[in-house]
VEXTI-910618 format. One record per residue (C-alpha): residue in one letter; x, y, z; residue number from 1. Coordinates in steps of 0.001 Angstrom, whole numbers. Last residue first. Example, Ala and Ser with C-alpha at 12.3 -4.5 7.8 and 13.67 -1.06 7.14 Angstrom:
! VEXTI-910618
+------+---------+---------+---------+-----+
: rest :      px :      py :      pz :  nr :
+------+---------+---------+---------+-----+
:    S :   13670 :   -1060 :    7140 :   2 :
:    A :   12300 :   -4500 :    7800 :   1 :
+------+---------+---------+---------+-----+
END
This chain:
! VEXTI-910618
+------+---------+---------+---------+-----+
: rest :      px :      py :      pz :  nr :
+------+---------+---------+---------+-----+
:    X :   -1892 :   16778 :  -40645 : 256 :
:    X :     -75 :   19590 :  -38317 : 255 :
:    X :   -1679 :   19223 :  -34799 : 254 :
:    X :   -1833 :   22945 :  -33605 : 253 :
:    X :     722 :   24111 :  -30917 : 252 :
:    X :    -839 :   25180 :  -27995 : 251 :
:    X :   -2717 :   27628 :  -26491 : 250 :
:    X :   -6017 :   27327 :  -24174 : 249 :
:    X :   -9073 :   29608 :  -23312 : 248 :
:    X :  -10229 :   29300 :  -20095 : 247 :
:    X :  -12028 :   27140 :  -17376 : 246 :
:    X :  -15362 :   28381 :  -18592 : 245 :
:    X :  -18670 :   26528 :  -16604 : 244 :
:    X :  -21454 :   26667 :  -19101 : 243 :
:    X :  -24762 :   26364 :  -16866 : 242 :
:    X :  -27252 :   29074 :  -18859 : 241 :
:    X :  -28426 :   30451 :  -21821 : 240 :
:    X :  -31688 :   32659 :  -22538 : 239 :
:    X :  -32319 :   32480 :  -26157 : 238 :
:    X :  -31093 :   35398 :  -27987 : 237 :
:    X :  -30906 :   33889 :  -31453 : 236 :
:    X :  -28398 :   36718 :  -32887 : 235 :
:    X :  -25676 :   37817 :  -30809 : 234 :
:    X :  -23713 :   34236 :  -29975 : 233 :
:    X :  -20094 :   35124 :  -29967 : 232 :
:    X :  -16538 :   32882 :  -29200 : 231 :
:    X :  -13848 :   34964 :  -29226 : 230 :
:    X :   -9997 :   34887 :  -29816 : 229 :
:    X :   -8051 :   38079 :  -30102 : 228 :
:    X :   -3848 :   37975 :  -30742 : 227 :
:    X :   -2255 :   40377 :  -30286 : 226 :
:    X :     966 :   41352 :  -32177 : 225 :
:    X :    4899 :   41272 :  -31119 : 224 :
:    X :    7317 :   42377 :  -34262 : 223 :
:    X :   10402 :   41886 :  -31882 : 222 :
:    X :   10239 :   37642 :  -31899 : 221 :
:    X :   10344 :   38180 :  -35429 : 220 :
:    X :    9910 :   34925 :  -37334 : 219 :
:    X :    5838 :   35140 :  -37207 : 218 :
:    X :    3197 :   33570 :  -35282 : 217 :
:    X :     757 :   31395 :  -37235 : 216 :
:    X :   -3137 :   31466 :  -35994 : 215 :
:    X :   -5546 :   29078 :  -35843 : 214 :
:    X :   -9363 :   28149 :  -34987 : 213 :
:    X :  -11346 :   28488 :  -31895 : 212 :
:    X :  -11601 :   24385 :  -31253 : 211 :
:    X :  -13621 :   23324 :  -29084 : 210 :
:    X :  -12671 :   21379 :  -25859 : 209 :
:    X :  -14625 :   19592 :  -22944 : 208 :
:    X :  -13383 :   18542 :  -19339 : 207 :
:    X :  -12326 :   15481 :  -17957 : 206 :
:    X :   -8516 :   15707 :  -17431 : 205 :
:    X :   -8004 :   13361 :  -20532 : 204 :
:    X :  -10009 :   15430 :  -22595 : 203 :
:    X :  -13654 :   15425 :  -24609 : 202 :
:    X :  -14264 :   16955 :  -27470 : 201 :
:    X :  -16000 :   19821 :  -29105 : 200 :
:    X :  -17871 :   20038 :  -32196 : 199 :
:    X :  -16587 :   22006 :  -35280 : 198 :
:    X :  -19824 :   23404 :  -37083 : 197 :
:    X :  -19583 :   22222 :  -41368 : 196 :
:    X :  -22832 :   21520 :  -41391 : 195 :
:    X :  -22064 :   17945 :  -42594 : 194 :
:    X :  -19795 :   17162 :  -39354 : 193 :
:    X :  -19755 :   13633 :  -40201 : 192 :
:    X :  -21590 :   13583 :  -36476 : 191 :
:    X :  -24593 :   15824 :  -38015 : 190 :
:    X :  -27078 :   13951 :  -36412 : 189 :
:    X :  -26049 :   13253 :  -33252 : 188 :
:    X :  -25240 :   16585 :  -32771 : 187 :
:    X :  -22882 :   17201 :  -29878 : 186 :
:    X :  -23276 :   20199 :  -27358 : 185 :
:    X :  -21208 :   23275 :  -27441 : 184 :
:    X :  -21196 :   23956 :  -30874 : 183 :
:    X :  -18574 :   25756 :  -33335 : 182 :
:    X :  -18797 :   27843 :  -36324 : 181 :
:    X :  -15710 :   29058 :  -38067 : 180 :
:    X :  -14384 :   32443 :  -38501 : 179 :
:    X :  -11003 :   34225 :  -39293 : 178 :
:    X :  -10559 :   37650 :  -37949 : 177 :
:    X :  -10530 :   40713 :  -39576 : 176 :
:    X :   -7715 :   42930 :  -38423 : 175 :
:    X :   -7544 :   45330 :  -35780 : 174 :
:    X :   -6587 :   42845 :  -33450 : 173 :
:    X :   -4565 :   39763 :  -34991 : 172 :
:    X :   -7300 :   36776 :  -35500 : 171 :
:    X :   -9027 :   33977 :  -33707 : 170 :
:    X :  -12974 :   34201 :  -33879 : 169 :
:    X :  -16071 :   31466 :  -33201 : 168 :
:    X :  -19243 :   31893 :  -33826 : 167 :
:    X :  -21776 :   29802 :  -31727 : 166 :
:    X :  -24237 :   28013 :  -33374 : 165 :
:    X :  -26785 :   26774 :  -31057 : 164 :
:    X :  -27895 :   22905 :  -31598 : 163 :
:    X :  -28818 :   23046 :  -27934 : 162 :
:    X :  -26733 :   25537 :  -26310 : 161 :
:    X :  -29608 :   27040 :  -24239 : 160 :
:    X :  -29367 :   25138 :  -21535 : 159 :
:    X :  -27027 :   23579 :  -18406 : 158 :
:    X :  -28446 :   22332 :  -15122 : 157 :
:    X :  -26191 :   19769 :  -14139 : 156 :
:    X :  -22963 :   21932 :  -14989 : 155 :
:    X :  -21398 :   21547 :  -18349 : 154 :
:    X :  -17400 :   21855 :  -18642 : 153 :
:    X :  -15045 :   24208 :  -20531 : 152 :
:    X :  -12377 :   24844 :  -22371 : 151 :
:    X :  -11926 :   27052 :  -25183 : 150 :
:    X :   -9252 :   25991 :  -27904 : 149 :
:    X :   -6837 :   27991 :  -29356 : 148 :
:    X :   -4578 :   26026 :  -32460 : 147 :
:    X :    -970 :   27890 :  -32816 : 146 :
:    X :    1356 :   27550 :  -35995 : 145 :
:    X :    4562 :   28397 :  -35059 : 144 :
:    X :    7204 :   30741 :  -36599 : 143 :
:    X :    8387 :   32074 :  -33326 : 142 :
:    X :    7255 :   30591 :  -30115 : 141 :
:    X :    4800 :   32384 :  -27939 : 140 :
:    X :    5336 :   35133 :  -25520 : 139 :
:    X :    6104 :   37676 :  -27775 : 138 :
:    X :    2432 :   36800 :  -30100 : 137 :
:    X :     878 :   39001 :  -27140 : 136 :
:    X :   -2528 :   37270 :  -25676 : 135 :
:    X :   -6233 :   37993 :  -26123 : 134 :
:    X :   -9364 :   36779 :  -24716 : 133 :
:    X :  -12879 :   37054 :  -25663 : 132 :
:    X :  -16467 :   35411 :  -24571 : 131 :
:    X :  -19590 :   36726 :  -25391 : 130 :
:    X :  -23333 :   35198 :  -25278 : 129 :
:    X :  -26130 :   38148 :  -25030 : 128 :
:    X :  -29443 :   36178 :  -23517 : 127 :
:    X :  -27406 :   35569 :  -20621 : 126 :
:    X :  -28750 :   33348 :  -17050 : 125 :
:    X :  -25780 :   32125 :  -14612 : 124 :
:    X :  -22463 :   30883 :  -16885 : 123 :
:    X :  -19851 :   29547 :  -14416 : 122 :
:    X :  -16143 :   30689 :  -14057 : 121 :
:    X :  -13232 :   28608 :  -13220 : 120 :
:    X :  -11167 :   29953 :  -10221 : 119 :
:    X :   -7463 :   28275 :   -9758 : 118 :
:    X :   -6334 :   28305 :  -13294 : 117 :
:    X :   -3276 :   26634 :  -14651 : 116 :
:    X :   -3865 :   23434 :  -12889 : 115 :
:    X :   -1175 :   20914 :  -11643 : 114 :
:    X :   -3368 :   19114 :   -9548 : 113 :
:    X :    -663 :   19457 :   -6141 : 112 :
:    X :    1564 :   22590 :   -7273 : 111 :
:    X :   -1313 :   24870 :   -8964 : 110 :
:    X :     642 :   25999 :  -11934 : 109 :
:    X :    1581 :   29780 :  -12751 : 108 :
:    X :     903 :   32356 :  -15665 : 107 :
:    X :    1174 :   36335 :  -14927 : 106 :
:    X :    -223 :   39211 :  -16848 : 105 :
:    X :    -121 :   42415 :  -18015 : 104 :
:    X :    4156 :   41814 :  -17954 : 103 :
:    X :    4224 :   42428 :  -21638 : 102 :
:    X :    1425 :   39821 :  -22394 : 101 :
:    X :    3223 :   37196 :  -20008 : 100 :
:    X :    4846 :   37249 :  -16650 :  99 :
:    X :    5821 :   34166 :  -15227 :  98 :
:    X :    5126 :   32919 :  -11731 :  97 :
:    X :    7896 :   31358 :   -9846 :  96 :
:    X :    6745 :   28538 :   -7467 :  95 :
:    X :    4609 :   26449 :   -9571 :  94 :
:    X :    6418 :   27157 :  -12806 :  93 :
:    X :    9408 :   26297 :  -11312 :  92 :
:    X :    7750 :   23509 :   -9671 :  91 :
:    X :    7557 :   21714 :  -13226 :  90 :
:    X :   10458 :   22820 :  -14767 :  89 :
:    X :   12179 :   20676 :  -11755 :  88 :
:    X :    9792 :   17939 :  -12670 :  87 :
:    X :   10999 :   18067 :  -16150 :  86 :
:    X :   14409 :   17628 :  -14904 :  85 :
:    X :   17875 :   19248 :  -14589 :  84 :
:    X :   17034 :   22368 :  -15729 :  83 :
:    X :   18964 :   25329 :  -17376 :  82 :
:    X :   17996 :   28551 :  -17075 :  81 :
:    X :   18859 :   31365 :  -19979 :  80 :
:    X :   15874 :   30310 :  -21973 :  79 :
:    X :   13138 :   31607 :  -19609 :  78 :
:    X :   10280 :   28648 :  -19237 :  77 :
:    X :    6750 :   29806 :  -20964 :  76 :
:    X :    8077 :   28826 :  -24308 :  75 :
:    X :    8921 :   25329 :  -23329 :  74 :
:    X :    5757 :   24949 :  -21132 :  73 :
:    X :    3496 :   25029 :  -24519 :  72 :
:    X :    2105 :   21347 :  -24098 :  71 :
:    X :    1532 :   22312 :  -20314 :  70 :
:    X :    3053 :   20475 :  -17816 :  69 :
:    X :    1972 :   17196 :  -15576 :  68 :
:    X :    2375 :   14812 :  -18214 :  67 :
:    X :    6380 :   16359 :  -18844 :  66 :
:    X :    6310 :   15252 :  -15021 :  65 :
:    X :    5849 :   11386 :  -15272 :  64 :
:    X :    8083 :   10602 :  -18575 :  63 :
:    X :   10567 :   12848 :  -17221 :  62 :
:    X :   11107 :   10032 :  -14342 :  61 :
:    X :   10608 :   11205 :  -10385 :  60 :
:    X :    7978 :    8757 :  -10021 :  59 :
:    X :    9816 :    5553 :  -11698 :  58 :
:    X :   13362 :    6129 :   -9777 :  57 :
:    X :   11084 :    7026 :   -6230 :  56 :
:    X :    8897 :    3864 :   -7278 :  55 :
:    X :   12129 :    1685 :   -7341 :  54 :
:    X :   13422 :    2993 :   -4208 :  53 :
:    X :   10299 :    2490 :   -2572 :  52 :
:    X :    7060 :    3703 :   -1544 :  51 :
:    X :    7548 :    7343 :    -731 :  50 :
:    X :    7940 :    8555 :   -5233 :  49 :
:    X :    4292 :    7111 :   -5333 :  48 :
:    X :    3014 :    9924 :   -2822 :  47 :
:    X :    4794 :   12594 :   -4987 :  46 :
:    X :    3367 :   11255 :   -8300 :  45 :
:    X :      80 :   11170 :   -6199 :  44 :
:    X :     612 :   14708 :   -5350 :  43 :
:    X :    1493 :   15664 :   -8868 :  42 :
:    X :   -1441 :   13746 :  -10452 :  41 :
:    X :   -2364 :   10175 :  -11714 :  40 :
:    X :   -2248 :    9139 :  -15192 :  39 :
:    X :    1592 :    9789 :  -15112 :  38 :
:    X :    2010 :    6945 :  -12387 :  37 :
:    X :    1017 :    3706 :  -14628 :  36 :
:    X :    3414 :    4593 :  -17512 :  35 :
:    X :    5798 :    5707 :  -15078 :  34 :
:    X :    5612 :    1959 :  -13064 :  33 :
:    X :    5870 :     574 :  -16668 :  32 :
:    X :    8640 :    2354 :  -17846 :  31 :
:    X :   10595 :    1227 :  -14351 :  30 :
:    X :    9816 :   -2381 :  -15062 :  29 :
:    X :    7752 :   -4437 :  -12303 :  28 :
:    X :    9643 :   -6234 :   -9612 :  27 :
:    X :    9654 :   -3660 :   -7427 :  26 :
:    X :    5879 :   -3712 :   -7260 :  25 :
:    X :    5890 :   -5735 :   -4177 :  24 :
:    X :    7683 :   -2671 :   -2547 :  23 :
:    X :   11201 :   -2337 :    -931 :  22 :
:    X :   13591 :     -79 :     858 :  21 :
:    X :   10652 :    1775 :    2745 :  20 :
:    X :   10281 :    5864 :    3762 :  19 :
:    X :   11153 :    7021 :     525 :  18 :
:    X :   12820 :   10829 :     365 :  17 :
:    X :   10300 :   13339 :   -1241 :  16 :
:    X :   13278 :   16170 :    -388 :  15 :
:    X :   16578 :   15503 :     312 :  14 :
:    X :   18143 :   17811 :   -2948 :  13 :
:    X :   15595 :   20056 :   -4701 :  12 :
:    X :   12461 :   19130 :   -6201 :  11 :
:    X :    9338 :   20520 :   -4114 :  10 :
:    X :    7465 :   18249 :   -1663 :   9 :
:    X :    3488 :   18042 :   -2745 :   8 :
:    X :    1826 :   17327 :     483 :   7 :
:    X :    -500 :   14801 :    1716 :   6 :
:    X :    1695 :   11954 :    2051 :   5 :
:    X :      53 :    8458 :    2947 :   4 :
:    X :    2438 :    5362 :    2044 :   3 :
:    X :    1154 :    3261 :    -784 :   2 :
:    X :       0 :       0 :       0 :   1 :
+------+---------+---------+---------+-----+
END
């Protein structure tokens, strides 16, 4: 049995030590063990890391911790430090927030679920839908195509989505932006995607996705532009309620 541990130790030098020489489990490969631990969290990673030597080697692997960080946590991590580990990238982010969007802003994980956002915010009644973020292209990579997805979850008593088309906009502010339509509920009969919408999915971490659309950031890190991404229903009016908005997410897009 796994030895109880409630906190989340940091990375440096005599910390997480195990508190056994030996496990049943020893006897499983190391891959395996990190296979098996990355689907859990950062304080079960943690936890794992007290069972044994072998689960310590297996907890604290890359394979573990690059699960735990953002796909864009190379970008978000200053160039002139050098790490040792993805789990020591990992609580750097936790413990040193970074500023983003010319210093407007700053990014940091939650240390034991490794969450970006601590407060996730709930639709109540709207006729007028409206959702928009931005972010600086200087904090991105250079010469990158970038996919933005909104992320969100239904609460019990959700409505007014129902085969809703919700227009969707990613594009450099004060210039048109391209357009797609997107839904926030899955039709059944349109699952070819025939009317052209983009549907969302469903993640690993339990909550939904929908794609925005895509942008491409240039080669000059200098030449910085925002970036505007919205999601707009103006026209149908129907009252709306029990969307629960984690945020709008960047990463690289999937190149087919």
């Amino acid at each position: 049995m796994m030895a109880k541990n409630h906190g989340v130790e940091s990375s440096g030098e005599g910390r997480g030590k195990i508190g056994s020489d030996s496990s049943p489990f020893d006897s499983f490969p190391e891959d395996c063990i990190s296979k098996i631990v990355s689907f859990t969290s950062p304080r079960e990673a943690c936890v794992a890391a007290a069972v044994s030597k072998a689960f310590e080697s297996a907890a604290n692997s890359d394979v573990v911790w690059e699960k735990f960080l953002p796909p864009e946590y190379e970008s978000l991590v200053p160039r002139s430090r050098d790490f040792s580990s993805k789990k020591e990238v990992y609580f750097a982010l936790c413990d040193e927030p970074v500023l983003i969007d010319d210093g407007t802003k700053s990014f940091w994980l939650e240390k034991a679920s490794g969450k970006r956002f601590k407060r996730v915010a709930e639709l109540l009644n709207v006729c007028w839908f409206e959702i928009r973020g931005r972010v600086n292209t200087r904090v991105l990579s250079p010469r990158t195509r970038y996919s933005a997805y909104l992320v969100f979850k239904k609460a019990d008593r959700c409505y007014g989505f129902d085969d809703v088309a919700i227009e969707a906009g990613v594009g450099v502010v004060g210039h048109e932006a391209s357009t797609r339509t997107i839904c926030f509920e899955m039709d059944d009969d349109d699952e070819e995607g025939e009317m052209g919408w983009i549907y969302p999915q469903e993640r690993e971490d339990g909550w939904m996705e929908v794609e925005l659309g895509e942008f491409f950031t240039g080669g000059d890190m200098m030449d910085s532009h925002e970036i505007e991404m919205s999601a707009l229903e103006t026209r149908e009016l129907g009252w709306k309620r029990g969307l629960i908005i984690q945020g709008i997410e960047i990463r690289p897009a999937n190149i087919q």
